[in-house]
OpenMM code with the backbone's topology and positions (N, CA, C; nanometers):
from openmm import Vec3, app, unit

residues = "UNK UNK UNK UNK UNK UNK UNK UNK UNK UNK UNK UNK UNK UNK UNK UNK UNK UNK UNK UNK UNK UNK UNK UNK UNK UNK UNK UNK UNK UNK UNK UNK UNK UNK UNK UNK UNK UNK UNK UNK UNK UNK UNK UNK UNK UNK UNK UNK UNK UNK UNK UNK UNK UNK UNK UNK UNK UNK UNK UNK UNK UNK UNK UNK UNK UNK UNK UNK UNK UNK UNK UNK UNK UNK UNK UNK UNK UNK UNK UNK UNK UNK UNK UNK UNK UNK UNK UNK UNK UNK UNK UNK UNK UNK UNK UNK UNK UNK UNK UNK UNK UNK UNK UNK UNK UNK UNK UNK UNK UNK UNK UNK UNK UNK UNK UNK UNK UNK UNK UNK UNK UNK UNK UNK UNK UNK UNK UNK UNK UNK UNK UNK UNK UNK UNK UNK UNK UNK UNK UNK UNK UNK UNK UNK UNK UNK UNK UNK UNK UNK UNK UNK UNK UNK UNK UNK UNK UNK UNK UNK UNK UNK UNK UNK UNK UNK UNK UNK UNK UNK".split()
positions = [
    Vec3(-0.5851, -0.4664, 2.3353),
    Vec3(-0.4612, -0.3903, 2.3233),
    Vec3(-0.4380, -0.3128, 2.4526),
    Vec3(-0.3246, -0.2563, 2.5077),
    Vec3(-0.3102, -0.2499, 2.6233),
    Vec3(-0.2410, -0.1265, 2.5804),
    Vec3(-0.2650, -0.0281, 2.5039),
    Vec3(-0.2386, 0.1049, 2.4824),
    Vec3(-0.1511, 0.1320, 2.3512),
    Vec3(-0.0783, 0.2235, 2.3235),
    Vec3(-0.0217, 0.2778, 2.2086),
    Vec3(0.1358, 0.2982, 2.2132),
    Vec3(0.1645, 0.2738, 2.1243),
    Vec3(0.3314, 0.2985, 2.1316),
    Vec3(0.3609, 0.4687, 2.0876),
    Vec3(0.5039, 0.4981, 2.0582),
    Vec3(0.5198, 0.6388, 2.0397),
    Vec3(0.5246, 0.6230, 1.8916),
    Vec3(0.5594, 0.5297, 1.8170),
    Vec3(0.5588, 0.5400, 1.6909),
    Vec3(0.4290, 0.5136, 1.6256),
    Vec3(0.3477, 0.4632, 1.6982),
    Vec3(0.1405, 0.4603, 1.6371),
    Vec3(0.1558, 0.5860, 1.6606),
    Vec3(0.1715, 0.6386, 1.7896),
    Vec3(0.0744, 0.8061, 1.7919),
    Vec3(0.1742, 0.8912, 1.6842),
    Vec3(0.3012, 0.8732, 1.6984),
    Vec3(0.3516, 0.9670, 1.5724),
    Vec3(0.2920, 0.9521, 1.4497),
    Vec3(0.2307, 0.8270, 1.4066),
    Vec3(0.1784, 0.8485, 1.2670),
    Vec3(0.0678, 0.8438, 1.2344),
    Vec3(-0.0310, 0.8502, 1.3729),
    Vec3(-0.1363, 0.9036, 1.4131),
    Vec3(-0.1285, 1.0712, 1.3936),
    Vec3(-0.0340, 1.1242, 1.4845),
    Vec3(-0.0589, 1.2976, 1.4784),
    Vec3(0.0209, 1.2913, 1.3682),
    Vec3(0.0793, 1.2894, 1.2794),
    Vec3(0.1516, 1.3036, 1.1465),
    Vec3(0.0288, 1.3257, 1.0613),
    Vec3(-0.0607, 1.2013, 1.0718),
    Vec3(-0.1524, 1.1907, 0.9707),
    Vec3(-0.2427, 1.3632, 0.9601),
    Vec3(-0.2520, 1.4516, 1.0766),
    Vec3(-0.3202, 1.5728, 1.0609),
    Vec3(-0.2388, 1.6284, 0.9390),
    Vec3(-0.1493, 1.6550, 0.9327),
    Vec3(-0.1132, 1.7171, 0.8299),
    Vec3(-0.1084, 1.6502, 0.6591),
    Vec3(-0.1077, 1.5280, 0.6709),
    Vec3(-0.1434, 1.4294, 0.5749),
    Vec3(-0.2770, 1.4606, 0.4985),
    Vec3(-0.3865, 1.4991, 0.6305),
    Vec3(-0.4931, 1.4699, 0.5811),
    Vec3(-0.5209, 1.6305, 0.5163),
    Vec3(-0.4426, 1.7064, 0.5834),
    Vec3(-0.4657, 1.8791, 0.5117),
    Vec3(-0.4396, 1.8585, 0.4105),
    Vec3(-0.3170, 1.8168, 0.3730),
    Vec3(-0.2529, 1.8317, 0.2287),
    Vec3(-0.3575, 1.7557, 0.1391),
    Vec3(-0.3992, 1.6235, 0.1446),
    Vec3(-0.5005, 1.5793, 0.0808),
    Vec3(-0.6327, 1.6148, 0.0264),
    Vec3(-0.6866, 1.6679, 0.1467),
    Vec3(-0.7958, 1.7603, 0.1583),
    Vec3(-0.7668, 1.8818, 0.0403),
    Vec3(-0.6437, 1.9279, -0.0056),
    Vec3(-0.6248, 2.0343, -0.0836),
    Vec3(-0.5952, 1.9354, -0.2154),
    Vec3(-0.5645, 1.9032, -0.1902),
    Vec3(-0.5243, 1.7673, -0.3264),
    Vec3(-0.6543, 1.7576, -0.4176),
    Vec3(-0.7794, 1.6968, -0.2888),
    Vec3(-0.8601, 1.6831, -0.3807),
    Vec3(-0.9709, 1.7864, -0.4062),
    Vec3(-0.9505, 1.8795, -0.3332),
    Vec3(-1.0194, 2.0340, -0.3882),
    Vec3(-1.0234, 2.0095, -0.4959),
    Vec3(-0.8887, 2.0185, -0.5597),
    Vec3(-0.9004, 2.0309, -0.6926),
    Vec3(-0.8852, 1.9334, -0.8197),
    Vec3(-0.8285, 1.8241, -0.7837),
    Vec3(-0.8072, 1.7295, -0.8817),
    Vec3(-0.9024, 1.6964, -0.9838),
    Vec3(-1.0369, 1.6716, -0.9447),
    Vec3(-1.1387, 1.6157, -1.0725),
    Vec3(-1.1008, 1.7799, -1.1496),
    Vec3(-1.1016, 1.8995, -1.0676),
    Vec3(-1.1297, 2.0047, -1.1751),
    Vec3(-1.0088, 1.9817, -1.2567),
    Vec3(-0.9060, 2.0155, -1.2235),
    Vec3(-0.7743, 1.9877, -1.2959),
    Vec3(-0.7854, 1.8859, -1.4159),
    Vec3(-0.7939, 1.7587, -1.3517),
    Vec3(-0.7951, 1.6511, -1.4227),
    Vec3(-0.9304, 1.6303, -1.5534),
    Vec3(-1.0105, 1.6156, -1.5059),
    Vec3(-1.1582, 1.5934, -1.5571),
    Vec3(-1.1891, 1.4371, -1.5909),
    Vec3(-1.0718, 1.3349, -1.4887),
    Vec3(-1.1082, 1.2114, -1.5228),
    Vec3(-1.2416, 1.1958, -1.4448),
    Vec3(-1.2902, 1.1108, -1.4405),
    Vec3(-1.4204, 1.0603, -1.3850),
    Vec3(-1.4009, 1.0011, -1.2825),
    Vec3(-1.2744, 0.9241, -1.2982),
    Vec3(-1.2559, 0.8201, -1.1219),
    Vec3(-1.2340, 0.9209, -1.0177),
    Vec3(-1.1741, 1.0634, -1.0728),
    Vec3(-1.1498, 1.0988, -0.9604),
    Vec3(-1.2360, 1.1962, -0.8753),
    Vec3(-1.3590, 1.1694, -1.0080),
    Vec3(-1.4984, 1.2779, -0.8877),
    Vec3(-1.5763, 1.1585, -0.7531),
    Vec3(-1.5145, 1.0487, -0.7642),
    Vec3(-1.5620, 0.9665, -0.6903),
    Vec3(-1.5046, 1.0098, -0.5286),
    Vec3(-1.4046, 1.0630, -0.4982),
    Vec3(-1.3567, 1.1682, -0.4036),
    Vec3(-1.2967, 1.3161, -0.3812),
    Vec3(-1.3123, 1.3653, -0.5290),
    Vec3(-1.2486, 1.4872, -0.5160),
    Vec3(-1.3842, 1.5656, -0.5505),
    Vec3(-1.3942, 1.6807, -0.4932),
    Vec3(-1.5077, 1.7943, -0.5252),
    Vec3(-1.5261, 1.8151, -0.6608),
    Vec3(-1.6646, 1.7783, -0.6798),
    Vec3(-1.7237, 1.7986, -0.8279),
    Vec3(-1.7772, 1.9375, -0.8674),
    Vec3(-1.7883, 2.0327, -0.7193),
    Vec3(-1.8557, 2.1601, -0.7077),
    Vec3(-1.8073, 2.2097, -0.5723),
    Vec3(-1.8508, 2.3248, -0.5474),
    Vec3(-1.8051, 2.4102, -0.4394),
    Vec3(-1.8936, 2.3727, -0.2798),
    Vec3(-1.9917, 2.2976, -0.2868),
    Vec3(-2.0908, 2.2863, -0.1890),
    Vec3(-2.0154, 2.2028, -0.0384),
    Vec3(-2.1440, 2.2611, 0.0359),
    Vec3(-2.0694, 2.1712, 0.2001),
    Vec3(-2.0349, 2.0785, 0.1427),
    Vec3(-2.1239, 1.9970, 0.0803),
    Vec3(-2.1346, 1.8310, 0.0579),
    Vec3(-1.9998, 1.7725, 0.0701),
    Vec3(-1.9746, 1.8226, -0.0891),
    Vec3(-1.8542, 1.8020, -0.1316),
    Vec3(-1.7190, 1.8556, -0.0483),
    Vec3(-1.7221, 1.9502, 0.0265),
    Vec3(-1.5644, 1.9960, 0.1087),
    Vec3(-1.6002, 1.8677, 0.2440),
    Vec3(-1.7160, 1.7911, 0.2391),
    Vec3(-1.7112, 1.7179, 0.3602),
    Vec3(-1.6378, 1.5666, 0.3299),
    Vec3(-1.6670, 1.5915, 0.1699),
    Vec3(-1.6582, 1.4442, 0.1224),
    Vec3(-1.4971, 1.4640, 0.0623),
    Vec3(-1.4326, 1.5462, 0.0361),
    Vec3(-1.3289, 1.5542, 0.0356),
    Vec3(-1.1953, 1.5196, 0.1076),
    Vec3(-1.2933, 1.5503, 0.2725),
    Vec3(-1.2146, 1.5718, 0.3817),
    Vec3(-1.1725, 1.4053, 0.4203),
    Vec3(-1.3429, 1.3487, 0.3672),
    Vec3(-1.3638, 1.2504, 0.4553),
    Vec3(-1.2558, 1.1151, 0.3530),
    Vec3(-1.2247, 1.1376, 0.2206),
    Vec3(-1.1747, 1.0310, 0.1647),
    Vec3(-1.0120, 1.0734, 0.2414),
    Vec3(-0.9968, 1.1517, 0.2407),
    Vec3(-0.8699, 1.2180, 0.2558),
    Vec3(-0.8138, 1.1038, 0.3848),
    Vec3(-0.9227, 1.1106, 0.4819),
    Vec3(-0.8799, 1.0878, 0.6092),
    Vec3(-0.9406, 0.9221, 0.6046),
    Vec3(-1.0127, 0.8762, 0.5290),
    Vec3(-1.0308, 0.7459, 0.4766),
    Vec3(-0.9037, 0.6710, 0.4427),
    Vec3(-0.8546, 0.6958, 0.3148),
    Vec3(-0.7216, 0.6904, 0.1876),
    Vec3(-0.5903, 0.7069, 0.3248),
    Vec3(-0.5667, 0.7807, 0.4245),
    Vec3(-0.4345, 0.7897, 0.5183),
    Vec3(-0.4984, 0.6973, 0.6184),
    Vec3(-0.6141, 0.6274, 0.6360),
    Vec3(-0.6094, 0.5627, 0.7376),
    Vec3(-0.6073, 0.4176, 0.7050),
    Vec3(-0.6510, 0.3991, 0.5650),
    Vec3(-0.5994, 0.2736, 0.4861),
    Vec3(-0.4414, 0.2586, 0.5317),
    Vec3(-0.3771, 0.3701, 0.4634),
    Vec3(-0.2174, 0.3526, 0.4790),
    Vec3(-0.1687, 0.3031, 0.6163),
    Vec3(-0.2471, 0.3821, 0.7209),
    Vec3(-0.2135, 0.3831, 0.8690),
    Vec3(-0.2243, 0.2210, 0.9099),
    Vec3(-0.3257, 0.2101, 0.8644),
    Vec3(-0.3595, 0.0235, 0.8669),
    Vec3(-0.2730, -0.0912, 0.8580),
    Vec3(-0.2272, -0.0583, 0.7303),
    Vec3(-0.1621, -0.1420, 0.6740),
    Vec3(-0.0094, -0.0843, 0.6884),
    Vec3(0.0345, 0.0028, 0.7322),
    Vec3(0.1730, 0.0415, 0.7887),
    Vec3(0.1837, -0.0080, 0.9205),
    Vec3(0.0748, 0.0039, 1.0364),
    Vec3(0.1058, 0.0105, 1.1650),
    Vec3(-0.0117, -0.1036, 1.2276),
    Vec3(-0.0967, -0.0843, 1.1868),
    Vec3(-0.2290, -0.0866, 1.2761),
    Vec3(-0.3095, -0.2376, 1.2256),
    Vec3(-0.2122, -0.3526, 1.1573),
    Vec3(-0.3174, -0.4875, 1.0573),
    Vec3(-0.3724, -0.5767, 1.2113),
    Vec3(-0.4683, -0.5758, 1.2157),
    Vec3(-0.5464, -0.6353, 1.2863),
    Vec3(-0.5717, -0.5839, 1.4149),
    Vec3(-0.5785, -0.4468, 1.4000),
    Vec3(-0.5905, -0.3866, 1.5505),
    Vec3(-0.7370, -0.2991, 1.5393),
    Vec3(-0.8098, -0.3793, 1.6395),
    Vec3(-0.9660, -0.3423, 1.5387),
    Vec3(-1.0075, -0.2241, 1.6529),
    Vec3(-0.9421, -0.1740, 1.7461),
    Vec3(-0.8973, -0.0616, 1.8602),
    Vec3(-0.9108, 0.0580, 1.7183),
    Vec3(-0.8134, 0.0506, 1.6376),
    Vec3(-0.7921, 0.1456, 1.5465),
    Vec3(-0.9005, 0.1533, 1.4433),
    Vec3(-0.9504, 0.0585, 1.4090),
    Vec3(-1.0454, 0.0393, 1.2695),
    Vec3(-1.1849, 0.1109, 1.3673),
    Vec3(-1.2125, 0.1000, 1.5051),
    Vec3(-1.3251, 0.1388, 1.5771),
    Vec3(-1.3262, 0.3214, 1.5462),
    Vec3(-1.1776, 0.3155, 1.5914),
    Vec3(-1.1470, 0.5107, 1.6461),
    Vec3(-1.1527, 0.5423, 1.5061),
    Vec3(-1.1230, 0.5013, 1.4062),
    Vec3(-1.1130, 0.5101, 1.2398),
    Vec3(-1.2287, 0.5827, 1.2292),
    Vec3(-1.3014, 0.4781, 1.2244),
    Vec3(-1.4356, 0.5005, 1.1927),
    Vec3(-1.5288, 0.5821, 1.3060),
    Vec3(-1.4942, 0.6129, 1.3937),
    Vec3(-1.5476, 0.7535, 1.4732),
    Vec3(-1.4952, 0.8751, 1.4373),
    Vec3(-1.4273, 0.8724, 1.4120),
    Vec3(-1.3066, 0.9468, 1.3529),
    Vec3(-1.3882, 1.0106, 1.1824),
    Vec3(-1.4003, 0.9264, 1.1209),
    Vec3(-1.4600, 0.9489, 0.9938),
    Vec3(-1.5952, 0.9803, 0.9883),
    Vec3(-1.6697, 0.9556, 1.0849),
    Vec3(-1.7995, 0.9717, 1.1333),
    Vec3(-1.8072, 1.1267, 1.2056),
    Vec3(-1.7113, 1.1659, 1.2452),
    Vec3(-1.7333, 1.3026, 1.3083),
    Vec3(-1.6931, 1.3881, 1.2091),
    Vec3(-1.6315, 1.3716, 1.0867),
    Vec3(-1.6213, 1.4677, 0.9620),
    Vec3(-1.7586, 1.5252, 0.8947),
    Vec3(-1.8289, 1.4419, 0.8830),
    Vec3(-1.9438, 1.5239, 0.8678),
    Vec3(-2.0405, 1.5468, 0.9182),
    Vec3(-2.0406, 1.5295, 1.0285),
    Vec3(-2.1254, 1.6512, 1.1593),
    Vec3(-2.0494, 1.7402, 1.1800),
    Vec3(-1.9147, 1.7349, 1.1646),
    Vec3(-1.8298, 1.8723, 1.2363),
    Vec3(-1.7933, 1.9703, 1.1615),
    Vec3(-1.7670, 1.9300, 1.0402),
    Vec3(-1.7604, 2.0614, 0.8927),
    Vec3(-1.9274, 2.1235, 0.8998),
    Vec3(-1.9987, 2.0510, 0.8529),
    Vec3(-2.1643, 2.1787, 0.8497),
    Vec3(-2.1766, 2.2134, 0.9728),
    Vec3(-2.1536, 2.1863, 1.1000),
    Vec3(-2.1586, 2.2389, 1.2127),
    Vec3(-2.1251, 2.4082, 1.2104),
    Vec3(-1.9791, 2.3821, 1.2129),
    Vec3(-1.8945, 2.4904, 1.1854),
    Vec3(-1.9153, 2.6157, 1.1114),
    Vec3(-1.9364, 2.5211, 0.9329),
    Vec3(-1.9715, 2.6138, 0.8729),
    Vec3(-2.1309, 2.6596, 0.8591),
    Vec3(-2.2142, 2.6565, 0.8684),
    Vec3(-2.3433, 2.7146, 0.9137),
    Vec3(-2.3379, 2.7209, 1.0296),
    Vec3(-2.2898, 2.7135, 1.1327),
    Vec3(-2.2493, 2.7905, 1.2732),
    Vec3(-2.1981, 2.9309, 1.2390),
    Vec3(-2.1215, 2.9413, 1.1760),
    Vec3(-2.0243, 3.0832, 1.1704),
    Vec3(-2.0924, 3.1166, 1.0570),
    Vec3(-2.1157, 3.1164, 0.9571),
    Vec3(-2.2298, 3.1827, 0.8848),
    Vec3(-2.3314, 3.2268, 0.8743),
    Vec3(-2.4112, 3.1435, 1.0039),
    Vec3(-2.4983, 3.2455, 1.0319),
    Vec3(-2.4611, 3.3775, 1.1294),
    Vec3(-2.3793, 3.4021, 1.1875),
    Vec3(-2.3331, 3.5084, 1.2580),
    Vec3(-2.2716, 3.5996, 1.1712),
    Vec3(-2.1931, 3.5336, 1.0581),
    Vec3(-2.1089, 3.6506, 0.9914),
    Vec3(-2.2080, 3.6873, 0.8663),
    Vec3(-2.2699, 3.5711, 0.8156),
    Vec3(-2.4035, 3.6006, 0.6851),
    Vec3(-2.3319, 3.5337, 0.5831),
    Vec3(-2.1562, 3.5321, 0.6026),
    Vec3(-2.0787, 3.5215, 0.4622),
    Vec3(-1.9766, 3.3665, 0.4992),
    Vec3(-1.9170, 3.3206, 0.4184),
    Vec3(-1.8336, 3.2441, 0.4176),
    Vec3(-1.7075, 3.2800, 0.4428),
    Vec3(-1.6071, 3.2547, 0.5003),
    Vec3(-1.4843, 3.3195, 0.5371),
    Vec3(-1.3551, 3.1998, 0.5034),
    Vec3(-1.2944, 3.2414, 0.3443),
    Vec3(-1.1621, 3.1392, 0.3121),
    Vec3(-1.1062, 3.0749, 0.4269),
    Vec3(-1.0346, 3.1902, 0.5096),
    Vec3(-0.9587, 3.1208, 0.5894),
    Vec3(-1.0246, 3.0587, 0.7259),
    Vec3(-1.1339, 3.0491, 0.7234),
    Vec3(-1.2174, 2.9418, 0.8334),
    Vec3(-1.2025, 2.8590, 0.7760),
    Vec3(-1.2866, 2.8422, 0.6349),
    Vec3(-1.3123, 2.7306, 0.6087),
    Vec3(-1.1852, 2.6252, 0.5827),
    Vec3(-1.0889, 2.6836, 0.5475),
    Vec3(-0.9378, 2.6439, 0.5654),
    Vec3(-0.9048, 2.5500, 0.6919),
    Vec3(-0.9248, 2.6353, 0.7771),
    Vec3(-0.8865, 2.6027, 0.9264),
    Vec3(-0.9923, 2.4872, 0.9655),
    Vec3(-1.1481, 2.5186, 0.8776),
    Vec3(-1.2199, 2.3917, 0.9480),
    Vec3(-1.1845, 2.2451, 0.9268),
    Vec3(-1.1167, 2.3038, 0.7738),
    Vec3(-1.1016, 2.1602, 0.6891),
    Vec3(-0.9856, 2.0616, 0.8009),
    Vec3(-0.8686, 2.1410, 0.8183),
    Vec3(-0.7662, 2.1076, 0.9655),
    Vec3(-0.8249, 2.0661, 1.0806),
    Vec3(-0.8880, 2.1397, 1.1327),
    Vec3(-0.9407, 2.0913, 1.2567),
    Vec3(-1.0435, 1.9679, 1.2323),
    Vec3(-1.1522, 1.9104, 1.1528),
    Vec3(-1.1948, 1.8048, 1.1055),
    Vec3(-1.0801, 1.7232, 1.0979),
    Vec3(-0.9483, 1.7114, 1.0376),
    Vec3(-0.9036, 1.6569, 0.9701),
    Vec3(-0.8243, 1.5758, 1.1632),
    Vec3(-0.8041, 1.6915, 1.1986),
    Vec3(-0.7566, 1.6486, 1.3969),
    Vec3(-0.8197, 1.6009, 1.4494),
    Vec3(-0.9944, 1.6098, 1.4509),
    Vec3(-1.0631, 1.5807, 1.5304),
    Vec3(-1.0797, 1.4037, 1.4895),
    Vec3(-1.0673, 1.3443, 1.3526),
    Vec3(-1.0827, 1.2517, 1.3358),
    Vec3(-0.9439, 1.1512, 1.3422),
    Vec3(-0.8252, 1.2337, 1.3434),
    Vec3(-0.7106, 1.1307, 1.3888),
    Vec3(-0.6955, 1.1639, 1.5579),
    Vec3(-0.7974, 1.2875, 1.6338),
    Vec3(-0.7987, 1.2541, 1.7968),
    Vec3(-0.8322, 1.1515, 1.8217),
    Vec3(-1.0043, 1.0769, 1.7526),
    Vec3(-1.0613, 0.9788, 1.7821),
    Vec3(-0.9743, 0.8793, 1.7508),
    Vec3(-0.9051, 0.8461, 1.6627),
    Vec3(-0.8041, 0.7390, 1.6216),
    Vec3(-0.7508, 0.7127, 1.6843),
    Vec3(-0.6472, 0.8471, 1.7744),
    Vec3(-0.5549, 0.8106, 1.8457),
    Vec3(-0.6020, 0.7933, 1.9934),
    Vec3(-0.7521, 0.8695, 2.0743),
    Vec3(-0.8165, 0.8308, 2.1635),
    Vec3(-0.8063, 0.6411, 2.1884),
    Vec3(-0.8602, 0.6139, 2.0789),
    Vec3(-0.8956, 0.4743, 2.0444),
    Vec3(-0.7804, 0.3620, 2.0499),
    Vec3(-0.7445, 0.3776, 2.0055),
    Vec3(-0.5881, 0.3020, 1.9998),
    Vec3(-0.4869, 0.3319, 2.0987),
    Vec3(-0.5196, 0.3990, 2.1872),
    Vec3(-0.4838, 0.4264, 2.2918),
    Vec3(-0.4937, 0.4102, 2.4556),
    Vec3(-0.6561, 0.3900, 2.4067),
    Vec3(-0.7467, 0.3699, 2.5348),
    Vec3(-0.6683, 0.2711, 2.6277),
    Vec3(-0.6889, 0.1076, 2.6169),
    Vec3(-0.6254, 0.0246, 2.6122),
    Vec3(-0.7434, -0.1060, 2.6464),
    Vec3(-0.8859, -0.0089, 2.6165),
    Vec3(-1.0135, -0.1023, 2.6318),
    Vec3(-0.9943, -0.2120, 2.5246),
    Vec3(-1.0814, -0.3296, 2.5064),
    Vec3(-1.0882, -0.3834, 2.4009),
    Vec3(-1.2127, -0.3278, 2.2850),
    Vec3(-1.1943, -0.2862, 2.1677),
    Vec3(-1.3186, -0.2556, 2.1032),
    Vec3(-1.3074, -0.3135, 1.9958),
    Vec3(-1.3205, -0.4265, 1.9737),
    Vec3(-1.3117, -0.5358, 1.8746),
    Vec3(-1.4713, -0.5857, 1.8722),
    Vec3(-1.5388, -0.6042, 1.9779),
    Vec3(-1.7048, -0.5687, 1.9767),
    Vec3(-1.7822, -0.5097, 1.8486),
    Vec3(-1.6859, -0.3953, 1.8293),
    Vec3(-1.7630, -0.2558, 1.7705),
    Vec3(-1.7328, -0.2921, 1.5742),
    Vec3(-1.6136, -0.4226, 1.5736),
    Vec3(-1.5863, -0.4515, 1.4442),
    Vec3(-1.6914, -0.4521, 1.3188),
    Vec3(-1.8084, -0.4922, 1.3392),
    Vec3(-1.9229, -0.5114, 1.2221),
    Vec3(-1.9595, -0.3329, 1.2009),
    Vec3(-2.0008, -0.2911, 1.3505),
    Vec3(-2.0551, -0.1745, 1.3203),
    Vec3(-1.9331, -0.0545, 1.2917),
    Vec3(-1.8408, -0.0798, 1.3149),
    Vec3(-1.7236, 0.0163, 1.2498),
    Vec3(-1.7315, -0.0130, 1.0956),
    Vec3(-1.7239, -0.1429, 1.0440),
    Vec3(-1.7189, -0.0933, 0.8737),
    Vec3(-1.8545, -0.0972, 0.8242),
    Vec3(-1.9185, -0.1443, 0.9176),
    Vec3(-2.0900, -0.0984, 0.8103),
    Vec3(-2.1182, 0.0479, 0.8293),
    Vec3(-2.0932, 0.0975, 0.9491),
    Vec3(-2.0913, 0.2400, 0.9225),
    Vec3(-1.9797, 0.3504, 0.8211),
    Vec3(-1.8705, 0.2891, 0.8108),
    Vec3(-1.7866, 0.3402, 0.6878),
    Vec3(-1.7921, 0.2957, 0.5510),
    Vec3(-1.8690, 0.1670, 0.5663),
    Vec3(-1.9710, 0.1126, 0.4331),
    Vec3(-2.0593, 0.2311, 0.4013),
    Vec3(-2.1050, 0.2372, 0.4306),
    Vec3(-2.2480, 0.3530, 0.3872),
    Vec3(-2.2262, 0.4778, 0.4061),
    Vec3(-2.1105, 0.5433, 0.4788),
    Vec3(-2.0597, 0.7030, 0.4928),
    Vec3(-1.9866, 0.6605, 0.3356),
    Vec3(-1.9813, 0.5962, 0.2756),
    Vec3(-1.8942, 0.5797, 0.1056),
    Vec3(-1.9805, 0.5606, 0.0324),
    Vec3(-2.0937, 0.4767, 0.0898),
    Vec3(-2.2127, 0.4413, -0.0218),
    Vec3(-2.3236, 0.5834, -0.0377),
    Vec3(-2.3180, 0.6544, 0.1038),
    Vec3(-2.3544, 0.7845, 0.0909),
    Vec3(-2.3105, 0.9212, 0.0306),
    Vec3(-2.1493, 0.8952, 0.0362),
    Vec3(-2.1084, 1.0342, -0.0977),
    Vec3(-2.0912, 0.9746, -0.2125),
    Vec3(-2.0962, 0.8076, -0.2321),
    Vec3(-2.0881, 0.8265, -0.3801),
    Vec3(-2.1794, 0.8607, -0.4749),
    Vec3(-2.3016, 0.8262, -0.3848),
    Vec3(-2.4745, 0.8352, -0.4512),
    Vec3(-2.4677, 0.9791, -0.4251),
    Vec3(-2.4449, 1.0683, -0.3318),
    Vec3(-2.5015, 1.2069, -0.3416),
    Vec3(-2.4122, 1.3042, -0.4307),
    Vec3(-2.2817, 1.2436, -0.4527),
    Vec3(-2.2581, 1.2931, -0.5840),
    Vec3(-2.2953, 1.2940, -0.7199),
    Vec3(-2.3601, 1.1817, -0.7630),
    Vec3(-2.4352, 1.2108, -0.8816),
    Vec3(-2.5690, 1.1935, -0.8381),
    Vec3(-2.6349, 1.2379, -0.7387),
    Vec3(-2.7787, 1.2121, -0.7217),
    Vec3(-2.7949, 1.3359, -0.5751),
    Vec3(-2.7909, 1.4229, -0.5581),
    Vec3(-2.7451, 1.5238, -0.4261),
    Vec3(-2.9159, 1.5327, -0.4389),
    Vec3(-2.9324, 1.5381, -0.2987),
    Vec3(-3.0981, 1.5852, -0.2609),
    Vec3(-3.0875, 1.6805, -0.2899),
    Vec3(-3.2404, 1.7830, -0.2707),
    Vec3(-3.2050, 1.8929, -0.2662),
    Vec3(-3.2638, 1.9984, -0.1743),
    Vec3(-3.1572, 1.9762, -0.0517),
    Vec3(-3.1104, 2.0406, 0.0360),
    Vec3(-2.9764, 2.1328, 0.0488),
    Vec3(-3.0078, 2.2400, 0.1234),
    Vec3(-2.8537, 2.3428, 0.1149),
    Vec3(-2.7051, 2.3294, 0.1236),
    Vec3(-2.6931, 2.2127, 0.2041),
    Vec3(-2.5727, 2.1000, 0.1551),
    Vec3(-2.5101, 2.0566, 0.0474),
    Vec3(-2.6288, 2.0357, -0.0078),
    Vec3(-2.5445, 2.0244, -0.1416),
    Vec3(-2.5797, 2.1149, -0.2597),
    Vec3(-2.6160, 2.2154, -0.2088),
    Vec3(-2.6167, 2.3570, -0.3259),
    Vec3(-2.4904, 2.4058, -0.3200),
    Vec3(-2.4104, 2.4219, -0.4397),
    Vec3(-2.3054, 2.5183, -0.4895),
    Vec3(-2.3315, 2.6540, -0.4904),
    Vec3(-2.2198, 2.7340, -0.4276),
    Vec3(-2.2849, 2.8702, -0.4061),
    Vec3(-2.2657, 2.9108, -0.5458),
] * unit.nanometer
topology = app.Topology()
chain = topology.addChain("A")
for resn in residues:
    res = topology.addResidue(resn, chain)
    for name in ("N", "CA", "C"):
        topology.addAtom(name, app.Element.getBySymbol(name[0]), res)
């Protein structure tokens, strides 16, 4: 691919706000709801785990759409996708046990703002990617085996969470 048009990156940077609203969507939905399909991405409890795994279907579920609206066979995008989705959860516990240990406490409106900035940092890589104008069609196996198992990994640690501080509910 030999770079990006203005209408990819518009629904590239569109998608940040896509992915906020979602991200709040599924805060709460299993609670709301109490169906079962929908603890498979929406927070089952208050823990990192879960605000990571929230973030991460969020920005999963809009990049499906992005795919199949803009992006069918552009494996430039499916690469940055999946870097993109891969930096959601190193960059939420970063953050938040970064600033918690300085403040001791949790702070709403960080964690607000982290959920946003995750939600940017993974449609930057998208739009980095699809932009570049390298070829990364190379990276095709290891882009969905690694978004294979970032899915096969929150679905198991939702009903099976180690037990580590990650996935303790405060």
């Amino acid at each position: 691919m030999t770079g990006c048009t203005a209408r990819q990156r518009q629904l590239i940077l569109w998608g940040i706000g896509v992915l906020f609203g979602l991200t709040a969507l599924f805060h709460y939905l299993y609670d709301w709801t109490g169906v079962f399909l929908f603890s498979f991405f929406s927070a089952v409890n208050e823990s990192v785990w879960e605000h990571v795994k929230i973030t991460f279907y969020a920005a999963l579920f809009y990049g499906i759409f992005e795919y199949y609206r803009e992006f069918q066979h552009d494996w430039n995008f499916v690469f940055g996708k999946a870097l993109g989705l891969i930096m959601i959860p190193l960059f939420i516990p970063f953050v938040y046990y970064g600033y918690t240990t300085f403040t001791g406490h949790s702070i709403l409106w960080v964690d607000i703002l982290t959920a946003l900035l995750a939600g940017a940092v993974c449609q930057g890589f998208t739009l980095l990617a699809v932009c570049d104008g390298r070829d990364y069609a190379r990276f095709k196996p290891l882009s969905l085996g690694a978004v294979s198992m970032l899915v096969l990994l929150f679905t198991l640690f939702t009903y099976y969470p180690p037990k580590f501080i990650i996935f303790v509910s405060p």
